[in-house]
Residue, then its C-alpha position, 0 to 999 in steps of 0.5 A: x073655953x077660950x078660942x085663940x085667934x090666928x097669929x099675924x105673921x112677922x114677914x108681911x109689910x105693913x100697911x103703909x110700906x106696900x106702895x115702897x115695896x112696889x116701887x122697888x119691884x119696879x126698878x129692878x129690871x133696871x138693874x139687871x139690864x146694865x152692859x157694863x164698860x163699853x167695848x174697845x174700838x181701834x184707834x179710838x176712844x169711848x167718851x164716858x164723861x164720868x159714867x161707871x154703869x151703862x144701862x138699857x138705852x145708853x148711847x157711848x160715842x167714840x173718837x178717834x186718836x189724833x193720828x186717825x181719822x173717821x172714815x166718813x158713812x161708818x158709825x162711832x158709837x155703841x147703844x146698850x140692848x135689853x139684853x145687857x149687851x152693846x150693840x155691833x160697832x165696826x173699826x170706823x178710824x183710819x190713819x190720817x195721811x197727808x196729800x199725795x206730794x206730786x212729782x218733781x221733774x228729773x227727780x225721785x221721792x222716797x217715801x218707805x212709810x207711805x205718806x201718813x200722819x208722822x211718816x217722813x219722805x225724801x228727795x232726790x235728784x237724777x244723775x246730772x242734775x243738782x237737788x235746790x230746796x229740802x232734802x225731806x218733808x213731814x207729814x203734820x198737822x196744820x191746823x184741822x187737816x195735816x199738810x206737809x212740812x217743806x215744799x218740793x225741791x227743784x232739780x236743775x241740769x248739771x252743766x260742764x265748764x266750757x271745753x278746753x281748747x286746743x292749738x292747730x285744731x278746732x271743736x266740731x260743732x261747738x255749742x254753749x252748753x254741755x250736759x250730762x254724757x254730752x260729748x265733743x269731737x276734735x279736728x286737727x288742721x290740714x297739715x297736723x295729726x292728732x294725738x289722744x282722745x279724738x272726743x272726751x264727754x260731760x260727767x258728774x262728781x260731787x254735783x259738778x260738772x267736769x269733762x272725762x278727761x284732757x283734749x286732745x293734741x295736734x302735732x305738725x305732720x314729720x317732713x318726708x325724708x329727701x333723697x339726696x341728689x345722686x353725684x355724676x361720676x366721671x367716666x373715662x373713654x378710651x377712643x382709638x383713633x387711626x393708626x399708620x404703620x411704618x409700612x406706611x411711611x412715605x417719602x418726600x422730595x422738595x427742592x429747595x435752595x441749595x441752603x436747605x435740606x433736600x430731601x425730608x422724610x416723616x414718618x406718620x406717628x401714631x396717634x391715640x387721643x384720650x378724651x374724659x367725659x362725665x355721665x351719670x351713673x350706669x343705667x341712666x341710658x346717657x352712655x351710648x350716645x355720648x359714646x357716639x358723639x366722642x367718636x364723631x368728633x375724633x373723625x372729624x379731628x383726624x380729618x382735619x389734622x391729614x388736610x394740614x399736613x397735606x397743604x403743609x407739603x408734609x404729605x402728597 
């Protein structure tokens, strides 16, 4: 009888291929801890030099684009765990911003981008002064750090051109310069009046100065109108002198030689004298005394005239 011995079964390793078979047991766990592309950062980029499997223990290191730059204390890299996973990484890269570009004195700068890698700002001046320099400025690169492109600009004060004179008039506290909205104050000589604006001040147009308008003008004062000179009319005044009735007649005898007349009777005429007297108007209170005046003389005159006649013989 025969006894059949137990069959060797196909599956197992020989021998000498154990020690590989091991080996490959051991690399396993390896394989199986591979964490894959590593996660994406903003604003930066992994350094995989090559690398497409990423196992236990693999360190990747970020960087960040050229507009940002790391925030300093924070982590930029990524470690892969045993549990085929990477390691917690927060955003580590701000944008890069240029210096803060200062203040210009009378002036503005605009900068609607804030002051960051690539953003532009502008420059302008307050109202009566004039902008010297560029009108912006970038924000660049400048070798390891970034800088701004132009320097800041200078506003200067705007001043008119000197005030124009006038004729017959002065400029009340004059002065050498004039600014913006300065203004100046005219007078006229003793004896004129002024005509316009009593002040005109300093604008601006297009950069320049100039005033608000023309100056004013001092005419001479009209003359005040003279009365004319009143005209004395000639008043006439009827004086009455003493008259002497017929009645009144008397005779007189005079011997004389027998060639002359004996007897002469004159009768005493009436007698009326007209004087003419110039005054001045009614109501220049002159009339009344004048008036006085004629009468006295007319006495005085008839009283002289009887005393002739007496000596004369003519009357006794």
């Amino acid at each position: 009888m025969t006894v059949a011995r137990p069959s060797v079964p196909a599956a197992l390793p020989l021998p000498g291929e154990l020690p590989r078979l091991l080996l490959l047991l051991l690399c396993l766990p390896a394989v199986w801890a591979d964490c894959g592309p590593p996660p994406a950062v903003p604003n930066a980029q992994p350094s995989l030099e090559g690398r497409t499997s990423f196992p236990e223990d693999t360190i990747v290191t970020y960087k960040c684009d050229e507009s940002f730059m790391k925030i300093p204390g924070k982590p930029d890299s990524v470690i892969c765990l045993q549990s085929s996973q990477w390691s917690d990484i927060e955003e580590f890269c701000n944008q890069k911003s240029c210096p803060n570009p200062g203040e210009i004195p009378n002036g503005q700068i605009d900068a609607p981008n804030g002051i960051f890698f690539g953003a532009t700002i502008s420059f302008s001046c307050d109202t009566g002064y004039k902008l010297f320099g560029p009108t912006t400025s970038l924000c660049l690169t400048s070798g390891s750090g970034i800088q701004w492109s132009d320097p800041l600009p200078e506003c200067r004060e705007i001043y008119c051109p000197a005030p124009p004179q006038i004729d017959n008039g002065i400029i009340q506290g004059e002065r050498e310069h004039y600014g913006y909205r300065q203004s100046i104050t005219y007078l006229c000589n003793r004896g004129f009046t002024m005509i316009g604006e009593h002040s005109i001040y300093c604008t601006v147009n297009d950069d320049e100065g100039e005033w608000s308008g023309p100056p004013p003008e001092c005419r001479a004062n009209s003359l005040a109108s003279k009365a004319p000179p009143t005209v004395q009319k000639p008043t006439t005044v009827n004086v009455r002198t003493t008259e002497v009735s017929p009645t009144s007649q008397k005779t007189t005898t005079q011997t004389t030689t027998p060639n002359a007349q004996a007897t002469r009777s004159t009768p005493a005429s009436r007698t009326t004298k007209h004087f003419r007297e110039t005054t001045p108007d009614k109501g220049s209170g002159t009339s009344s005394g004048t008036t006085h005046l004629l009468s006295g003389y007319t006495y005085f005159t008839l009283t002289g005239l009887l005393g002739t006649l007496v000596t004369m013989g003519w009357l006794t």
